[in-house]
C-alpha positions in Angstrom: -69.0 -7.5 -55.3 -66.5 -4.4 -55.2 -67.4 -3.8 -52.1 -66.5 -7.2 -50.7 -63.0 -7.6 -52.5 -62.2 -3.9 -51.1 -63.1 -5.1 -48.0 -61.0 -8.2 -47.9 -58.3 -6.0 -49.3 -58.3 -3.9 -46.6 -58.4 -6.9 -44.1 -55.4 -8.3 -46.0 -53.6 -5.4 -45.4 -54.9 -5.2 -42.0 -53.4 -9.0 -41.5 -50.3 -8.0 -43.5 -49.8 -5.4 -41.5 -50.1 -7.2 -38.3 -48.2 -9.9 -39.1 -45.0 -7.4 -40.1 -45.6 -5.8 -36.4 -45.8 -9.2 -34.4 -42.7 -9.9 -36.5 -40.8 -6.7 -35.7 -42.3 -7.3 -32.3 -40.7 -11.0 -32.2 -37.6 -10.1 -33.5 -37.1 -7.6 -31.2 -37.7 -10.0 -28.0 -35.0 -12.1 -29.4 -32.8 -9.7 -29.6 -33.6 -8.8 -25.9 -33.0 -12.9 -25.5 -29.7 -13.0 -27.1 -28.7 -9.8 -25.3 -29.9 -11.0 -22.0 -27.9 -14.5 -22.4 -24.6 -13.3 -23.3 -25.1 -11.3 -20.1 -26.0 -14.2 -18.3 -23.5 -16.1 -19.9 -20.8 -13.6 -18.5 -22.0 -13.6 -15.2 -21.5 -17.4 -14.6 -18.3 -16.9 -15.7 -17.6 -14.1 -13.4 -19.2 -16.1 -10.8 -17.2 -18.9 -11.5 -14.2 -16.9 -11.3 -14.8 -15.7 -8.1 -15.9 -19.5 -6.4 -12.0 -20.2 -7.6 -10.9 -17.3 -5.9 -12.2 -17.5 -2.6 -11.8 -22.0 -2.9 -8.1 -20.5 -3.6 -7.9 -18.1 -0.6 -9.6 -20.2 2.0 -7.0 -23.0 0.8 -4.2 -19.9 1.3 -6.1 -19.1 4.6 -6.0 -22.5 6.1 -2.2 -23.1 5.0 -1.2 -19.6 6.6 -3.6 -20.6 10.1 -1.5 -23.9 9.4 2.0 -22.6 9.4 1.4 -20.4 12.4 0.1 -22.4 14.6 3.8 -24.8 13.8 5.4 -21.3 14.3 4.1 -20.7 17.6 4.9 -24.0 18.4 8.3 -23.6 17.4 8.7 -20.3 19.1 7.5 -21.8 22.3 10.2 -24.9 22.5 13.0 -22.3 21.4 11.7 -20.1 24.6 11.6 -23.1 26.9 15.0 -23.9 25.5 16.4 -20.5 25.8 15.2 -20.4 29.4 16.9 -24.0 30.2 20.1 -22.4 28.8 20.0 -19.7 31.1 19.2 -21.8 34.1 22.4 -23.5 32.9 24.3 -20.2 32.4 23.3 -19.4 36.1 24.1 -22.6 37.5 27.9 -22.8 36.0 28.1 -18.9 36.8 27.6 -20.1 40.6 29.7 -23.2 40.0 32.3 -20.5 38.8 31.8 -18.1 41.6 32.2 -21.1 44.4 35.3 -22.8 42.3 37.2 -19.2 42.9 36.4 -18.7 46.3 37.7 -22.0 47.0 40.4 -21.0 44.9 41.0 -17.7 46.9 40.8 -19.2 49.9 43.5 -22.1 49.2 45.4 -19.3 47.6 45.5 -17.9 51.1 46.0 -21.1 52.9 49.0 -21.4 50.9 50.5 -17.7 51.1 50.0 -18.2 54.6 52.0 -21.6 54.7 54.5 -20.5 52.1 55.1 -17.5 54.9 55.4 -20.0 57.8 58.0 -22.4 55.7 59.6 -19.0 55.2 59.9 -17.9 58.8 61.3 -21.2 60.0 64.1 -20.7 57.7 
């Protein structure tokens, strides 16, 4: 009968034992769990982060593509306007030139009659 309760004893302790290891065992794991959410948990919110970011840069991106293209538009109306201005500036340059030719020559015209009133004098 000795025998037996030392037996169970032992296997009681055995169990006891056991039981204190699974729990260490179990509390350990959930450790590791809690650890390994938090670091989860911070990586969403990193990823997160970062999904703003580029959203916000692609938005920055398309505005800049945006404004560029009106630029270049821009630039090309001032350049065809710059070039009418200096067909313009040749044209009255011309105009100019022929004006005092004409001029010159009825500046002549008139010397020359000015000297033929003065001979007949």
């Amino acid at each position: 009968h000795d025998e037996s309760i030392s037996k169970l004893n032992k296997e009681k302790k055995y169990i006891q034992e056991t039981v204190a290891k699974a729990t260490e065992d179990l509390n350990s794991a959930d450790d590791k769990v809690n650890h390994l959410n938090e670091i989860k948990s911070k990586l969403e919110k990193t990823l997160d982060s970062m999904e703003a970011s580029h959203e916000s840069e692609k938005r920055a991106k398309y505005n800049t593509e945006k404004e560029r293209r009106k630029l270049e538009g821009d630039l090309k109306m001032c350049q065809e306007t710059v070039m009418d201005i200096e067909r313009s500036k040749r044209e009255l340059e011309q105009s100019i030139m022929r004006k005092e030719t004409e001029l010159g020559s009825m500046m002549g015209k008139l010397d020359d009659e000015q000297g033929g009133v003065g001979r007949t004098q």
